[in-house]
C-alpha positions in Angstrom: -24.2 -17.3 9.7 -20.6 -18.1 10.6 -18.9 -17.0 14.0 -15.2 -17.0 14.4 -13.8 -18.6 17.3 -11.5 -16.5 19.7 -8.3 -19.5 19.7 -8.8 -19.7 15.7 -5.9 -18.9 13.7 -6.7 -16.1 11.0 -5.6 -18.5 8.1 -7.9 -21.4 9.7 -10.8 -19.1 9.8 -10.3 -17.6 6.3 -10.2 -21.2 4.7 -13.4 -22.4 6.9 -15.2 -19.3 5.6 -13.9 -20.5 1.6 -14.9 -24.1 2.5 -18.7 -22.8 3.6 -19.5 -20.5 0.7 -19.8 -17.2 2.1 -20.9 -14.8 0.2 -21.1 -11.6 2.2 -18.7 -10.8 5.1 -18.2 -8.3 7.6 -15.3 -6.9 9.8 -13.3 -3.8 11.2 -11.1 -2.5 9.2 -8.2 -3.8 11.5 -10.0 -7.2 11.0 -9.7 -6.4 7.0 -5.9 -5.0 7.1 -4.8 -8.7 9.4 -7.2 -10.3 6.6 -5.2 -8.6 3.8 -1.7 -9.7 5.4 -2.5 -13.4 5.2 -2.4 -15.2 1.8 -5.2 -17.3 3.1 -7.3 -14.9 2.1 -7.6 -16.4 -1.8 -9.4 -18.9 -0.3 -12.4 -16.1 0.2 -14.7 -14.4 -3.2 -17.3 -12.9 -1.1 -20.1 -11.6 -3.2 -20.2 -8.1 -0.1 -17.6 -6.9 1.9 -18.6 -5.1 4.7 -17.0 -2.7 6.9 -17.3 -1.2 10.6 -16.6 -0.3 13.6 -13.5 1.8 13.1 -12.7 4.8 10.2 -12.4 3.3 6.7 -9.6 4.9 5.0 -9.4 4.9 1.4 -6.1 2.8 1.1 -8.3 0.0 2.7 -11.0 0.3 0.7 -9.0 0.1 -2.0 -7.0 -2.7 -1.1 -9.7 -5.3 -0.8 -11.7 -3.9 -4.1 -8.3 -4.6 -5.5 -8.5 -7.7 -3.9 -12.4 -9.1 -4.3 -12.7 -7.2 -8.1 -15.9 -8.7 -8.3 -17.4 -7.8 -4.9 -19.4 -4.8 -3.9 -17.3 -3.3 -0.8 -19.4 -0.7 1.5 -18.9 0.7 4.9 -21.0 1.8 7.8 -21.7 4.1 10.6 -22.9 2.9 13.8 -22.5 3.6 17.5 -23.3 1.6 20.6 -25.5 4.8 22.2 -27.3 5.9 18.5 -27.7 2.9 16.5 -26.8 2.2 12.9 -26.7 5.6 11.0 -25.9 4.9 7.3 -24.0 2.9 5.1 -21.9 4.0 2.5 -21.3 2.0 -1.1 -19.5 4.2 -3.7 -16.3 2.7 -2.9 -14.9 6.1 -1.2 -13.9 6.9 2.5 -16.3 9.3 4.3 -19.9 10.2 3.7 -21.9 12.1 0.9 -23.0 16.1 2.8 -26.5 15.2 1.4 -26.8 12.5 4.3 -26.8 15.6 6.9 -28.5 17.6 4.7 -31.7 15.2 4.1 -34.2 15.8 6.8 -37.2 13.6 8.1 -35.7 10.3 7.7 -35.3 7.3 10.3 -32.1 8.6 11.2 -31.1 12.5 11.2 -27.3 13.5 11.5 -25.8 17.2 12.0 -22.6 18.5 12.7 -22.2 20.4 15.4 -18.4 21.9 16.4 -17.2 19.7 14.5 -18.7 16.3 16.2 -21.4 14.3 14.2 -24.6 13.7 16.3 -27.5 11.7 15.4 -31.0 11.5 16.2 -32.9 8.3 15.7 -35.5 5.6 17.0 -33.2 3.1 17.7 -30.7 5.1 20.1 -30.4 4.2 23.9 -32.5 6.3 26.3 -29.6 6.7 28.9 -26.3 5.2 30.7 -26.3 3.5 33.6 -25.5 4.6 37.1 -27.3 7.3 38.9 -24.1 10.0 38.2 -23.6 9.1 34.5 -23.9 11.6 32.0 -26.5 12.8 30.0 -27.0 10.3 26.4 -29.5 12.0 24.8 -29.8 16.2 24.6 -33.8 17.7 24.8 -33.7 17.8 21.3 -33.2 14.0 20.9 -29.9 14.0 19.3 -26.7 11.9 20.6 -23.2 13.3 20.5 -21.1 10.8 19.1 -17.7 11.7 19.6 -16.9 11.3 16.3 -14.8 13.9 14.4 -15.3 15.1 11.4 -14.3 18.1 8.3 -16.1 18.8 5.5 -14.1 18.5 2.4 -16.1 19.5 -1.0 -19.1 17.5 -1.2 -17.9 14.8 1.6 -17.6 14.6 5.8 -14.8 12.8 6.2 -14.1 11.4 9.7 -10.5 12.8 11.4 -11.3 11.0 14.9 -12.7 10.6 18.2 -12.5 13.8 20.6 -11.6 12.2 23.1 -8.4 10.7 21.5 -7.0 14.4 20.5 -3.1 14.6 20.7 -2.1 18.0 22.2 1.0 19.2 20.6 1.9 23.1 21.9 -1.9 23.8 22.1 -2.5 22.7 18.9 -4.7 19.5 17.9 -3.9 16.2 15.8 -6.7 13.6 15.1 -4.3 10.0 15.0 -6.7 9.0 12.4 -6.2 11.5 10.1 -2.6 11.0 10.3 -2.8 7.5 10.3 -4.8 7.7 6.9 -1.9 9.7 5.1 0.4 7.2 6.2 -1.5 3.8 4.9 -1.6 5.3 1.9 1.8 4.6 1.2 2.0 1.6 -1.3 4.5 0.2 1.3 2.3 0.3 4.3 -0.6 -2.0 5.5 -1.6 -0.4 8.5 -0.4 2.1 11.3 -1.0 3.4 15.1 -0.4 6.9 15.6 0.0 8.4 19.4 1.6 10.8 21.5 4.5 11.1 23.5 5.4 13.1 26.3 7.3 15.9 25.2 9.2 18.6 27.9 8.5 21.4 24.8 5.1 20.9 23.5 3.8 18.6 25.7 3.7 15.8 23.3 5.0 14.6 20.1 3.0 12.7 17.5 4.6 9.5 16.9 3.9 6.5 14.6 4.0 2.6 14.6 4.5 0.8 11.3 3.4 -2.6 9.7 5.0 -3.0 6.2 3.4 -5.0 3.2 5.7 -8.1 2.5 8.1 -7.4 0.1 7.7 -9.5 -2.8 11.2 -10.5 -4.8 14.5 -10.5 -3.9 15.5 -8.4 -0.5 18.1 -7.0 -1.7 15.8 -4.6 -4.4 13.7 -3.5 -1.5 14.2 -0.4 -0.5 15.7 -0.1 3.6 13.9 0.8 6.6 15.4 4.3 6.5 14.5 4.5 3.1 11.3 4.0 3.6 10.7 6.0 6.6 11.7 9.1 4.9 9.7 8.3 2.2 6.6 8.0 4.6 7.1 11.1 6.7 8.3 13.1 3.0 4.4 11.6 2.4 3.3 13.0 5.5 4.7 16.3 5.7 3.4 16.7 1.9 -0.3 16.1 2.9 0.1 17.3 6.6 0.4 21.0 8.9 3.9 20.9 10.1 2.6 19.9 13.6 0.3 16.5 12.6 3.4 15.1 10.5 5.5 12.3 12.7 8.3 13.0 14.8 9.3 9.5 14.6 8.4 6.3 12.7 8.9 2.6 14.0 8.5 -0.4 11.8 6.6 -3.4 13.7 5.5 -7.0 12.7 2.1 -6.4 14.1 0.0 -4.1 15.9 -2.5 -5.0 18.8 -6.0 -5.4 18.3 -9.1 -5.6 21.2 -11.6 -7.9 21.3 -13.9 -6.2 19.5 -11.6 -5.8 16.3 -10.7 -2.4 16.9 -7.0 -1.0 16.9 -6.3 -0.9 20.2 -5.5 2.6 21.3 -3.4 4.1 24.8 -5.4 5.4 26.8 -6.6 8.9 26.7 
């Protein structure tokens, strides 16, 4: 087993991990998008690729089949109250519906308004603290938080509840929108908030980090030209009300300790 080191550059860990032979490797996907960004990464053939921790979008998932061709890439569900819940290995964001549907298993999942909850062995009893809230309901099941909309024969997961953005009463899930925007072939990754608005009370706003432009700079398309291209991507997929008011181009975006894009606060 091979541990990073918090002072290790990304480039320095990527070639130790080439130089000891691993074959199966896991991350967040914000731990997978930095990955993607540093050409260090050839030094890497990973037999499993392994992702978790955050919502796995489809452009990511793409990118690093695209990248490891030869690699099985899956992703999982897990949260700190309820345990691991499944894994997914088909290569496509979201989970099958037979996973809620299947009943008697280690782990049960339903959907209820809209939140996945999950009932299993390996969930926490209770939080800490003699006012904390209630973990587990009578039934045994744990609310996760987690968002998420039935589409065909797929969940896919829009967001956390508590990380709603309130625009005129109505809602926006940033990861939703965030999805529709890294899958622009010019994007690698994206932050999505809200900002106080006077109007509606907030505006949904979005940060930016590009893909290096391979070539000569003056055949790349500019900033403007590519921000109207990405919000003409968002408005296509999006309500009127979920699309960006605004989009700023970044070098880099924060991530916690724990590999997760780091979010403002609700």
């Amino acid at each position: 087993m091979i541990l990073s080191d918090a002072h290790e550059a990304p480039a320095e860990h990527l070639a130790r991990l080439g130089r000891l032979g691993v074959t199966h490797l896991s991350g967040t996907p914000s731990h997978w998008r930095r990955a993607l960004m540093n050409p260090a990464i050839a030094a890497i053939a990973p037999a499993y690729v392994r992702l978790s921790g955050e919502v796995a979008d489809q452009a990511v998932l793409d990118s690093l089949k695209t990248q490891f061709p030869g690699s099985a890439v899956g992703h999982a569900y897990a949260s700190t109250e309820a345990g691991v819940g499944f894994e997914v290995n088909d290569g496509l964001e979201g989970f099958p519906t037979a996973l809620i549907e299947a009943a008697g298993g280690a782990v049960e999942m339903r959907i209820v308004d809209g939140a996945l909850q999950l009932r299993s062995t390996r969930a926490a009893s209770r939080y800490l603290n003699a006012d904390a809230p209630t973990l587990v309901a009578s039934d045994g099941f744990v609310d996760s938080g987690d968002m998420v909309e039935r589409r065909g024969d797929r969940y896919h997961f829009v967001g956390r509840r508590g990380g709603i953005i309130n625009v005129g009463g109505l809602k926006v899930h940033p990861e939703e929108v965030e999805a529709v925007i890294n899958r622009h072939p010019a994007v690698r990754m994206s932050l999505v908030k809200g900002r106080r608005n006077p109007i509606t009370g907030a505006i949904v706003v979005a940060e930016v980090v590009l893909h290096d432009t391979p070539g000569s700079p003056d055949a790349a398309p500019s900033e403007a030209e590519l921000r109207e291209s990405i919000l003409a991507a968002c408005r296509a997929a999006l309500a009127p009300f979920k699309a960006p008011a605004s989009v700023r181009f970044v070098p880099s975006l924060a991530v916690t300790a724990g590999g997760k894009l780091e979010r403002p606060h609700a």
